[in-house]
C-alpha positions in Angstrom: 199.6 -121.6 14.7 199.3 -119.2 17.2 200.6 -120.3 21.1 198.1 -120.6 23.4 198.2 -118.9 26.8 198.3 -120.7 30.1 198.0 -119.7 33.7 199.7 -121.2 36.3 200.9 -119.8 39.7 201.9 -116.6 40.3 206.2 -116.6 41.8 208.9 -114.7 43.4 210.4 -115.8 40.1 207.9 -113.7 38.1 209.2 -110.4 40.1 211.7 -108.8 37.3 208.9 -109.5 34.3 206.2 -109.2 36.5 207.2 -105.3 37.0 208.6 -104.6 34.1 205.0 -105.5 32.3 202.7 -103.7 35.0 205.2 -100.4 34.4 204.5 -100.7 30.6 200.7 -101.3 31.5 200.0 -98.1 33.6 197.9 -96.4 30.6 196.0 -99.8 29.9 195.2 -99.7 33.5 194.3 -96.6 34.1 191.7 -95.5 36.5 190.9 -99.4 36.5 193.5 -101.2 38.8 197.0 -100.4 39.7 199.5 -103.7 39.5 202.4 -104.1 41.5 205.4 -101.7 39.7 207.9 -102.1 42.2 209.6 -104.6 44.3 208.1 -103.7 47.3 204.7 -103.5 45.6 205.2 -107.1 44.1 206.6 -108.5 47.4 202.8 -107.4 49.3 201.0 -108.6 46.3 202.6 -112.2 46.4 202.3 -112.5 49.9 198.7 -112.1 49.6 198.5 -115.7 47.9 198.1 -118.7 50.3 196.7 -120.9 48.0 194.1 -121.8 50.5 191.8 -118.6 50.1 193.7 -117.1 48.4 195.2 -117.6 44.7 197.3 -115.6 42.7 198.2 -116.5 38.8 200.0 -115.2 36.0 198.9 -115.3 32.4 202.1 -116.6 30.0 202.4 -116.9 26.0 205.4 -118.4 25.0 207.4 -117.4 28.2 205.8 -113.5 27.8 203.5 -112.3 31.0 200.1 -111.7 29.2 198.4 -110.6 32.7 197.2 -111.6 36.4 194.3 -113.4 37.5 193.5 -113.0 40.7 190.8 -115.4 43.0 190.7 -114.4 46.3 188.5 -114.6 49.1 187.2 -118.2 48.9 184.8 -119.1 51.6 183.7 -123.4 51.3 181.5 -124.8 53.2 177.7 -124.2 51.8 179.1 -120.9 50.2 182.1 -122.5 48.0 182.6 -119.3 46.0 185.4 -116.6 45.6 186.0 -113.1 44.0 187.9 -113.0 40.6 190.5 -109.6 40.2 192.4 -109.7 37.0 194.1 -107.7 34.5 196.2 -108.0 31.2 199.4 -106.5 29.8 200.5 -104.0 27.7 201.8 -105.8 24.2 199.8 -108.9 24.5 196.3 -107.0 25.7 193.2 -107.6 23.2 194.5 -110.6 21.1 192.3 -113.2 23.3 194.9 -114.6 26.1 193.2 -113.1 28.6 190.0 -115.1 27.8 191.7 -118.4 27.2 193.4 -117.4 30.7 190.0 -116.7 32.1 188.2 -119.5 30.9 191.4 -122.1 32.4 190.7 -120.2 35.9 187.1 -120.7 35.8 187.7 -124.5 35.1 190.5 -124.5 37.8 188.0 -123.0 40.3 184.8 -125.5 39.4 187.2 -128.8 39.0 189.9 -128.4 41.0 188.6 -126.4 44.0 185.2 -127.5 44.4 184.0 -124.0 44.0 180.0 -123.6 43.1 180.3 -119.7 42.5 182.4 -117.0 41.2 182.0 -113.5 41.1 183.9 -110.4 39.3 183.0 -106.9 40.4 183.9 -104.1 37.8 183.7 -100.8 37.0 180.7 -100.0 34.7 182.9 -98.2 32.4 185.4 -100.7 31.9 184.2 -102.3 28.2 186.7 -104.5 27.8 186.8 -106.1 31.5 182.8 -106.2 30.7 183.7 -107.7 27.6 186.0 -110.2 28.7 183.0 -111.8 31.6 180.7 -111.9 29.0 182.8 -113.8 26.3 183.5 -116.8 29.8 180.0 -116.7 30.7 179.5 -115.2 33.7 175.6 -113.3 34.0 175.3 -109.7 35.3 173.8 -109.9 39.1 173.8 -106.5 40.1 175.2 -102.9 40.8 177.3 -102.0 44.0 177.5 -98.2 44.4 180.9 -97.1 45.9 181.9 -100.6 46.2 185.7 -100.6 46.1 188.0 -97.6 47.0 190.6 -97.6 43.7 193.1 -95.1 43.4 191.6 -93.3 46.5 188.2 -93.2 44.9 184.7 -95.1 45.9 184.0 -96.6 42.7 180.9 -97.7 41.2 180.8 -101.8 40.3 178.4 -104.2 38.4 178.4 -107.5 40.0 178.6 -110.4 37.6 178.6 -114.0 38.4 179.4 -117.6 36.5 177.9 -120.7 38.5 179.8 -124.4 38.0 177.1 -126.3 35.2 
């Protein structure tokens, strides 16, 4: 039987495996995102999770990174949404973990946050990240021209949402 990914909370702990999968990942990522390859890098991007608006995960299969997931920017109150980033790794990409480590952050967000809405902004020609929203039921909302600079671009994003049932 095949072992089933899990997310959990993203470490210091994580930094060494962390790196070394987002330096093997650099053609799967490409133009799309650019994960933390050094220390430095990974030191900003774990400091960027408060756990309060901010929340950082890892992806793991039997001990093996898988990929990040990312939910950031919550806002409560009558809002009670957030902005999902995420991106898988090189070896483990497009065998499903992702979308088992998807759908857990999606229940995470509804149950244990109290969150009504989330949204994931991606590029239009990113099939699989497309893919991926699709398969955890989020609905496409919209198109953002120029809505995120990446690489030190103003990309193009479709807006898709999943609302707590």
């Amino acid at each position: 039987m095949p072992a089933l990914a899990q997310i959990r909370p993203v470490t210091a702990a994580d930094e060494a495996a962390f790196i070394a999968a987002a330096r093997a990942s650099r053609r799967l990522h490409q133009p799309w995102v650019t994960a933390p390859c050094d220390a430095p890098a990974f030191a900003r991007h774990l400091a960027r999770f408060d756990f309060q608006a901010h929340h950082g995960f890892v992806v793991e299969v039997d001990g093996q990174l898988a990929g990040a997931i990312h939910l950031t920017n919550i806002v409560m109150g009558a809002f009670r949404s957030g902005y999902l980033g995420y991106y898988a790794f090189a070896g483990l990409a497009g065998q499903g973990h992702m979308t088992t480590g998807l759908k857990a952050m999606v229940r995470h967000a509804f149950t244990d946050l109290g969150l009504h809405r989330l949204e994931a902004n991606i590029q239009p020609g990113n099939a699989a990240s497309l893919a991926l929203v699709q398969r955890c039921g989020f609905q496409r909302e919209g198109y953002s021209p120029k809505y995120l600079k990446i690489g030190g671009r103003w990309r193009d994003h479709e807006r898709w949402a999943r609302l707590k049932t």
